[in-house]
N, C-alpha and C positions, 0 to 999 in steps of 0.2 A: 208607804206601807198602809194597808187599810186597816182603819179603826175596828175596833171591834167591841162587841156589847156582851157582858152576862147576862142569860135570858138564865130565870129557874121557875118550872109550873109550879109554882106553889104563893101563896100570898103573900106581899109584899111586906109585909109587917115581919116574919119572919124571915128576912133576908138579913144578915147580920153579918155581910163577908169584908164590911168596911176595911178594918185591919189588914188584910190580902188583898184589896185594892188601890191604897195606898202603898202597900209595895210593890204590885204590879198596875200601873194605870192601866184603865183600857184601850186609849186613845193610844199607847204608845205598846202594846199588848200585839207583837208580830206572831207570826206561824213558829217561829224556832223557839219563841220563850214560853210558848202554850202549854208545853211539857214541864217545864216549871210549875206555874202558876198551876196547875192542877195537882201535882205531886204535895206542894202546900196547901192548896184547900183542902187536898183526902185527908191529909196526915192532921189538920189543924182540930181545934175543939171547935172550933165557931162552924169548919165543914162536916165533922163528925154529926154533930146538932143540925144542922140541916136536912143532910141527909136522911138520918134517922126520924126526922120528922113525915119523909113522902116518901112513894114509893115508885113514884115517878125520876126517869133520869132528868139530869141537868145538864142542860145543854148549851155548848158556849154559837153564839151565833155570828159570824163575820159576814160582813158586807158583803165579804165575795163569794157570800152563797156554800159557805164551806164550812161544815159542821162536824165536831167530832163528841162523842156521848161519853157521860163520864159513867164509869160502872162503879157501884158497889160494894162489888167483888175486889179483894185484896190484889195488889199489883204483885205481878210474878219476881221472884228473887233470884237475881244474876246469878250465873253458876259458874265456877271455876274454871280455869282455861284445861284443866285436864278433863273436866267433865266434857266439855265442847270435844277436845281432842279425840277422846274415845267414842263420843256421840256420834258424830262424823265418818271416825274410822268406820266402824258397825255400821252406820248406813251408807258406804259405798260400796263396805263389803258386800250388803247384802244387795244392793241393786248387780256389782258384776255375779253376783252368785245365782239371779236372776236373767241374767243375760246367758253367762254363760251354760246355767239348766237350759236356756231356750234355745241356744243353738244346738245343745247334744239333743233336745227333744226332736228341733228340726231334720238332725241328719240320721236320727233311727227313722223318724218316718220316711226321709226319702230313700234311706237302706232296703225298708218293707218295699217303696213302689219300684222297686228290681227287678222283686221275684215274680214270678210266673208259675203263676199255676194251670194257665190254659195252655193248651199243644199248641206250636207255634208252626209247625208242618203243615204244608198243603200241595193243592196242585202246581207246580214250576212248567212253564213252555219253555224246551231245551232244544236248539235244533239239533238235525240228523247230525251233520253237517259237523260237529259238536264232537259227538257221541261216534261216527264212523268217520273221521281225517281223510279225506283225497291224499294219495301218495303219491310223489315226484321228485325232484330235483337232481343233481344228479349220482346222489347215491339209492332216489328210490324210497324214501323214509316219510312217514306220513307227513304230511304238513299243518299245522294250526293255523286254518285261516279265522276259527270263530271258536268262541271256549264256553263252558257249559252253565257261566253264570253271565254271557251275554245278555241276557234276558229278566233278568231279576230286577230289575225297575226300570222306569221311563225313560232314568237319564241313560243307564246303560245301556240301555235298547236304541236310544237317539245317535249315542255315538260307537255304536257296530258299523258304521260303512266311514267315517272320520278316519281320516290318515292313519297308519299303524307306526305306533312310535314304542321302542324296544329300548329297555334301560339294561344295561348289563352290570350289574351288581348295586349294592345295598350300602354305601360307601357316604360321605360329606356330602360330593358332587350327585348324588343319584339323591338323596332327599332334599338338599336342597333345589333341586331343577323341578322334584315334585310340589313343593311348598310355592314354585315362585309360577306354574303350570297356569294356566286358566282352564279351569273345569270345560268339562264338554267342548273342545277345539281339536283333540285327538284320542285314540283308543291305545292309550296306553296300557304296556303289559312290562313289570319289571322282572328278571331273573336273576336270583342270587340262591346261592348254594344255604344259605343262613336268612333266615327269616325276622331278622332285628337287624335294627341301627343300633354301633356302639360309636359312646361317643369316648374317643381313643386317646383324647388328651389325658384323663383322669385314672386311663390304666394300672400306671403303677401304684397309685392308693387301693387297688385292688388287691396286688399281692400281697400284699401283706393284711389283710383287714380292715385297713383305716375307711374302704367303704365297700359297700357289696355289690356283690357281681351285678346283679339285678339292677342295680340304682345305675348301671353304666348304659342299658339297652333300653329300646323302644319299639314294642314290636311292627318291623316294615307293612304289615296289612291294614294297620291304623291308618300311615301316613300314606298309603296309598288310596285308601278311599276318597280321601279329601278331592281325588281329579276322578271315580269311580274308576278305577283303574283294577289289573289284573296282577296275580303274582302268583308267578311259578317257583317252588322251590328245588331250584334246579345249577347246572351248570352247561357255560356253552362250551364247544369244543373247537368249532371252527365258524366262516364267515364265508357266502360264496356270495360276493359282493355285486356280480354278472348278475345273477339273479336275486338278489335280493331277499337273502336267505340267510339265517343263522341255525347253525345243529348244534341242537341241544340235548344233554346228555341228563339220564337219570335211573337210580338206583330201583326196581318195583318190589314188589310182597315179596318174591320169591327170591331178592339177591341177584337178580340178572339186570346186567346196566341197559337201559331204553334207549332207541334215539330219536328225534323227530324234529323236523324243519319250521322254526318261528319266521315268518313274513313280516319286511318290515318296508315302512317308506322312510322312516329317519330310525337310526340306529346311535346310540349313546351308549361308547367304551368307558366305564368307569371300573373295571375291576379291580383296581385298586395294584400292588406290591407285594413283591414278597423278599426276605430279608438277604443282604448280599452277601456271597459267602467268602466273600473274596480271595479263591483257590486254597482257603485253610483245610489242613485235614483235622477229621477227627471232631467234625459236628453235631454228629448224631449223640455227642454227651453235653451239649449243650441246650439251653431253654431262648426259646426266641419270645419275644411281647408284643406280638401284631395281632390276636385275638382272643376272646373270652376263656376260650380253653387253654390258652396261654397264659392268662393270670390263674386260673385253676391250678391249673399244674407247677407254678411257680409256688402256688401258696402251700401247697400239698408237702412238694422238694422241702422247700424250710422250713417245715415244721418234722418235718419225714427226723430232717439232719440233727433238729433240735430234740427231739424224743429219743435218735439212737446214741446221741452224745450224752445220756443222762442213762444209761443202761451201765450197772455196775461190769460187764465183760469188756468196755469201750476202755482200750490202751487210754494215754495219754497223748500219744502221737497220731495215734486217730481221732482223738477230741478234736485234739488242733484241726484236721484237715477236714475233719466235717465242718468245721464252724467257721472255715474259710471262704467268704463268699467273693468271688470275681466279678465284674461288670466289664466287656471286655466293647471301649464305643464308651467316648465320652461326650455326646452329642447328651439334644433335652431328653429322650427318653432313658437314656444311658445312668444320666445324674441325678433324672428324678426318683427310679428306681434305688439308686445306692443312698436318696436323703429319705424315701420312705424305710428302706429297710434298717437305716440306722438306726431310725425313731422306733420303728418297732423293739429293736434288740434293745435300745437306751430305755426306753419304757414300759415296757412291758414285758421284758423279756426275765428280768430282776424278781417281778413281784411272785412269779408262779413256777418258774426254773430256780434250779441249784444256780448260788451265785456265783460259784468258779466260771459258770459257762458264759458268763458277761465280760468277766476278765479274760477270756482265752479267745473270746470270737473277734475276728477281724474281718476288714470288707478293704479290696482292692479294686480300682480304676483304672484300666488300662487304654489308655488315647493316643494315638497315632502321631496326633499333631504337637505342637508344643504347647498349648493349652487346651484344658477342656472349653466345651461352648465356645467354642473357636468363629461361629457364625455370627454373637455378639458381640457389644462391645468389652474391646483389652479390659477397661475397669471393673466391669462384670464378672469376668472371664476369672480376675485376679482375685475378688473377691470371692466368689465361689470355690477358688481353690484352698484363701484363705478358712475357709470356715469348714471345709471339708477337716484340714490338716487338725484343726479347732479340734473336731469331733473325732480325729485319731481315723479317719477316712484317708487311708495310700492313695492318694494319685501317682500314677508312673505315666508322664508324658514322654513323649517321642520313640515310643513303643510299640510293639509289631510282633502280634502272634504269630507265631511260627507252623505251634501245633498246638492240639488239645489231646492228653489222654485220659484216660476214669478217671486216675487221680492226683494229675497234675497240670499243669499249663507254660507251655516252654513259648518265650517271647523274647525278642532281641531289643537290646536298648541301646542309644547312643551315648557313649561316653563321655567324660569332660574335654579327652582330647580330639572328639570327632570321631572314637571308633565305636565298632560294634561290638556290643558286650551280649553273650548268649546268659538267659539265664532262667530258672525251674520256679515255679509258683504251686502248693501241696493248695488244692480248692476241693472241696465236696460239693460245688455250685458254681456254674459260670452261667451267666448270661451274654447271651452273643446280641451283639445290638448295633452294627456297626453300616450305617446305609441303608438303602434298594434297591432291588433287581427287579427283572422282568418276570412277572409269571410266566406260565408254559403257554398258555392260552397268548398271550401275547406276542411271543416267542413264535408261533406258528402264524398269527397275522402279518408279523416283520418277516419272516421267511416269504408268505406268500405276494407280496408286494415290492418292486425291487427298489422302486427309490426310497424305502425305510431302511438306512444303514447305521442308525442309532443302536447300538446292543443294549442299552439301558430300558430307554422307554420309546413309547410311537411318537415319531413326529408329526405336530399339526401345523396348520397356518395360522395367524391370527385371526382368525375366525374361529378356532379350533374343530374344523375338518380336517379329518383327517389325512395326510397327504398321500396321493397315490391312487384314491378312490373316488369313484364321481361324483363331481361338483356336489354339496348342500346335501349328501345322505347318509355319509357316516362320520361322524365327531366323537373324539377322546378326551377323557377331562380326566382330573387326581393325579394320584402319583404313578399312572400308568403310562402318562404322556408327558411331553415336554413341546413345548412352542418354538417353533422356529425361526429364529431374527437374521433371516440371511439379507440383511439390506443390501450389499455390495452385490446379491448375485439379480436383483431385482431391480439394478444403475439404467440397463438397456430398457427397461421398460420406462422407467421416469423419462429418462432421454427423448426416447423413440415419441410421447405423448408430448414431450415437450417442442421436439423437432416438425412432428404433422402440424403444431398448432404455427410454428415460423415457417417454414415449407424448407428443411434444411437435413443433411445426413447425421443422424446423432451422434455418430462415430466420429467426424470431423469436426462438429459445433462450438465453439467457446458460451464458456456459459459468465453471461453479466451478474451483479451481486444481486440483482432484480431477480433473475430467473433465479437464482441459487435459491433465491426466497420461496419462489415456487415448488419448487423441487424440494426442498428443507419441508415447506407444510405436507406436502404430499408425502414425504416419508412417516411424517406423525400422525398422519391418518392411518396409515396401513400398517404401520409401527409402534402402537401407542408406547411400546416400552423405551423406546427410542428418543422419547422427550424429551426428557433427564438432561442428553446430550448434546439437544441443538437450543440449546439457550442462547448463547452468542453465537449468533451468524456471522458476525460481524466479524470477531476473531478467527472462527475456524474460517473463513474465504480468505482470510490475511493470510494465517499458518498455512494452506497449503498452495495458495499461488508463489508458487516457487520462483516463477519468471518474472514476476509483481506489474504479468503486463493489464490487473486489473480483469480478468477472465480463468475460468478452470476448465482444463482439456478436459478430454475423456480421460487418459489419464492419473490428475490430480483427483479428479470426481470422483472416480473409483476408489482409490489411499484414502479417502478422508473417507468416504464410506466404509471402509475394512477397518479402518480406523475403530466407527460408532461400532461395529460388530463386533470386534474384539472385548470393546468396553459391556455391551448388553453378556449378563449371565443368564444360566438356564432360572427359571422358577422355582424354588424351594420346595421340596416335597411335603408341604404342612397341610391342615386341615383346613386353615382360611384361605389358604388358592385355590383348597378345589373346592370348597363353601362359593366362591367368587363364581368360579367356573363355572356352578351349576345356576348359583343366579341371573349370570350372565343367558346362557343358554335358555332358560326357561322366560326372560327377557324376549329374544330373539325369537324364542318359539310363539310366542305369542303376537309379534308384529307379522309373521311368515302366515298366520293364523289369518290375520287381519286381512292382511291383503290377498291372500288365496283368491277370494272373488272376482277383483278387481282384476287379477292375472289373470283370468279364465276369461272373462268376456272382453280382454283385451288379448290373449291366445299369446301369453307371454307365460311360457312354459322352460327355458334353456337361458342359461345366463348366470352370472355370478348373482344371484337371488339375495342372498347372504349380505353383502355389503352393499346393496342396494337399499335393503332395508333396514338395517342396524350397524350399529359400528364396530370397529373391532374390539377383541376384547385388550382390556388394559387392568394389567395386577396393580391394586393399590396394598402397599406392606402394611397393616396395622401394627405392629409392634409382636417382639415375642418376650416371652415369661415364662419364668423357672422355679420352681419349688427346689430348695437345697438344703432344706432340714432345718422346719422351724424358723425358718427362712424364704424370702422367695426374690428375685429379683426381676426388671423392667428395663427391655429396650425398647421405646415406644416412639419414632419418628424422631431418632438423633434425641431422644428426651432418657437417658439412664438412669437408674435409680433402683437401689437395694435397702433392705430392713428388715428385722425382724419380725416379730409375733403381729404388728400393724398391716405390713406388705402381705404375711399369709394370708389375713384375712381378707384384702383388697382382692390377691392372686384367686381364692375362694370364690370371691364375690362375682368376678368378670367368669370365672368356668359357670358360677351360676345360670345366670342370664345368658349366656348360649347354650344351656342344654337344651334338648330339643323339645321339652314338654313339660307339662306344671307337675305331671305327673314326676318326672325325672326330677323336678325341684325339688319336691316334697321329699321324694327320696333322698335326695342328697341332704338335703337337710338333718333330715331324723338320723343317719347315717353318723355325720359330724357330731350332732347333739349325744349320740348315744355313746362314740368312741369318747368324750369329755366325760359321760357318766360311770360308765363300764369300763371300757379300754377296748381294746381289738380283739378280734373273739381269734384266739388260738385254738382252731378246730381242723382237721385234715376231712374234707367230704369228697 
């Protein structure tokens, strides 16, 4: 430790600190005791006397060049740990109250740099071309080769002669293929009858209030400028694939429907579903939940039932039956709807209705199969029935509407002994939720194509081209299509490649466990969903050599092939297949982009293009998830898992982060925060 010296300006005769030196030497006088040894000389009579003698400070001076000045001035007096406490408080407050003034000062001023006070009009170059349509095709009906905001910037203007690529509807798969798009590679043009993206998992918090209409869409002109793309708000009506035509239909000023021919070089089916009615009568008193105006209308209905059941002329027997609400489909949109509307009725229904009508209202489930959620797993399945039953929620499993009238619902059930029991349900609301069908538009493409024999949806290849139509120009994606896994019908082709390469008749061939191997990878190329299934090679060449002479005929090839086919299902009709499908595609579109050159000045124009240059597509399951009232449940890659108020907020959390925009975030957000403050706005608009 270095010594250290008291120095004082003043003369030495008066130096009188002997007393405080003998209790602090100097020579053993460290950095940590210096606070001492001054605290005793201010306070002493012999430093009082000092000081007051000069007006000079005193200064202690250490070796190591490091000095500290004794003041005069009284030493400050420690303050209470609550004084610090509130000290503290008060000044953090008041720095976030400073922050926070300067971000609200921040976002008035960038509120002001919005508006616009100069015209923003001027002169636009629009072609003829634009503005007068050439008519042809073969109904004769103008055609859009160029549209009248070609022209409105650079990039737009660059890519007016780029391939014409045609999106048909507004759907998962049609914003996702635009998001995943490389700008300026094509001159996209999207048509959908509806001018938004909805994102349609969060539907049923719609009907009921728990969030608003609004926070569910995003309007599609946003998400199409990102590729400076075009958008009609329109519908198509048919597809003349010879010519490379699509007609498109539209409502004008005066009430008369339009028609005119879109040109395309790559065309993309996404239209989406509409609900299956499976030969029930008596639908048209039924509410479907496949679009905006479908939660409108849902929200409208139960409040409609709830306001006429609170009307003193409302029998007793009509209470009941308006307060009877059906869900007829116990699939996810089926359940999620009967756990939103619970909540609504358990929560909010109390605080601002006559309370008889909480006692009287009932909600019924009616599912086909023997469980709901039937597509998850059994544990799941069991515990969402348990918690329904919790909440005084009927499930009626193994049940099958018969009919629907205004104001009843006739459904058959099976009995204990296996029979059929007919039986009457009094509903003032049914929701019909049970599957998908084909649109009409769809319906007339499968008509006009013969190898489409699917009545559900269009079949594609795994490429998703669509089949039927020339090589790499029309593709189907969502719940309008389904993939086709015909492995077994596609044996002679493996065969036949395999046979040119040994110089042999494929028909006659034995195949070694070598070649099986070939034949096996070649089917998970062209297969990818097929994978699943050829894990062991080893055993499936075992199980189907039947003869064990070590080879598989033509034959055995084929069985073990019908085999894997059997086992592949179609594709689930959910959001994140055709979310896949459209990344996949806009993937695809962009290597087709790439290479376009290289094809041209190598005059490589005809050919499977498509798997040349990308792979096929392959669904990966991410897991699905169920809202069940205050509740949510998790099948995520064989990973199960249910909870209460914890898992809602997880289930929240994951719909977050896929909405399609900060803007939708935000929305959703204030939405939740609001329904915690306020409740659900019970309003009919």
């Amino acid at each position: 430790m270095a010594s250290a010296r008291l120095t004082a300006r003043m003369p030495l005769r008066h130096f009188e600190a002997y007393p405080l030196l003998t209790r602090y030497p100097l020579h053993q006088l460290s950095l940590s005791k210096s606070r001492h040894f001054f605290q005793a000389f201010h306070g002493s009579k012999t430093g009082a006397r000092l000081l007051s003698r000069t007006s000079k400070p005193v200064i202690l001076s250490l070796t190591s060049t490091q000095y500290r000045t004794i003041s005069t001035k009284p030493l400050p007096q420690k303050r209470g740990p609550v004084f610090r406490f509130l000290y503290r408080t008060f000044a953090y407050a008041g720095f976030f109250g400073l922050f926070t003034g300067g971000l609200v000062f921040a976002f008035f001023l960038y509120d002001a740099s919005t508006y616009r006070e100069d015209l923003s009009y001027q002169d636009v170059p629009v072609s003829e071309h634009a503005l007068i349509p050439r008519r042809g095709g073969p109904k004769n009906l103008p055609i859009a080769d160029c549209f009248i905001d070609d022209e409105d910037s650079p990039e737009m203007l660059r890519q007016k002669d780029k391939p014409k690529l045609v999106v048909l509807g507004s759907g998962w798969g049609s914003v996702a293929l635009l998001k995943t798009l490389n700008p300026e590679d094509y001159h996209v043009t999207l048509v959908s009858p509806v001018n938004y993206f909805l994102f349609t998992p969060m539907l049923p918090s719609a009907t009921v209030g728990t969030l608003e209409l609004r926070s569910l869409v995003e309007p599609i002109r946003r998400i199409v400028s990102r590729v400076k793309g075009h958008f009609l708000k329109a519908e198509a009506v048919a597809v003349e694939f010879s010519e490379k035509l699509v007609e498109i239909s539209q409502v004008d000023g005066k009430g008369e429907r339009q028609h005119f021919y879109l040109p395309y070089d790559k065309l993309v089916i996404g239209v989406g579903s509409t609900t299956n009615p499976h030969g029930v009568k008596g639908l048209e008193y039924c509410h479907f939940l496949k679009s905006i105006d479908d939660a409108r209308n849902i929200r409208n209905a139960v409040l409609h039932n709830l306001e006429r059941a609170c009307l003193p002329t409302t029998s007793d027997e009509e209470r009941k039956r308006l307060l009877s609400f059906v869900i007829s489909g116990g699939g996810p949109t089926g359940v999620e709807f009967a756990a939103e509307l619970f909540d609504m009725l358990n929560e909010d229904l109390s605080k601002y209705f006559p309370k008889i009508l909480r006692n009287e209202v009932s909600v019924h489930l009616i599912q086909s199969r023997g469980h709901i959620l039937n597509t998850y797993d059994e544990a799941l399945s069991k515990y969402a029935e348990d918690r329904f039953a919790r909440d005084q929620v009927e499930v009626l499993t193994s049940s099958r509407v018969k009919e629907i009238q205004p104001d009843k619902i006739i459904f058959t059930q099976k009995g204990e002994k296996g029979e059929t029991i007919t039986k009457e349900l009094p509903m003032g609301f049914c929701l019909w939720s049970t599957g998908v069908s084909q649109t009409d538009f769809c319906k007339r493409i499968s008509d006009s194509i013969e190898v489409q024999t699917n009545k559900h949806a269009l079949e594609t290849d795994t490429h998703l081209r669509l089949n039927g139509t020339p090589l790499g120009d029309v593709y189907a994606i969502g719940d309008c299509a389904t993939v086709q896994n015909n492995v077994a019908d596609h044996l002679v082709t493996f065969l036949r490649t395999l046979a040119w390469e040994k110089g042999k008749d494929p028909e006659t061939m034995h195949i070694t466990f070598a070649e099986w191997r070939g034949i096996a990878s070649r089917v998970k190329k062209r297969f990818p969903q097929a994978a699943d299934h050829l894990r062991r090679l080893d055993r499936l060449f075992q199980e189907y050599d039947r003869d064990q002479s070590g080879t598989l005929d033509f034959g055995e090839m084929h069985e073990l092939l019908h085999q894997i086919d059997n086992k592949l299902t179609s594709l689930p009709a959910t959001a994140q297949r055709a979310h896949q499908q459209g990344q996949y595609l806009g993937k695809k579109f962009n290597k087709l982009a790439q290479a376009a050159p290289g094809m041209r000045r190598n005059e490589v124009f005809d050919g499977d293009l498509d798997e040349a240059v990308y792979k096929a597509f392959e669904y990966h399951h991410l897991g699905s998830l169920a809202y069940i009232g205050n509740a949510a449940i998790f099948d995520i890659n064989g990973l199960s898992f249910s909870g209460g108020l914890i898992a809602v907020y997880l289930w929240r959390s994951i719909y977050f982060a896929q909405s399609v925009s900060l803007r939708t975030r935000i929305l959703l957000a204030m939405d939740w925060s609001k329904r915690a403050l306020f409740g659900r706005d019970l309003m009919e608009f």
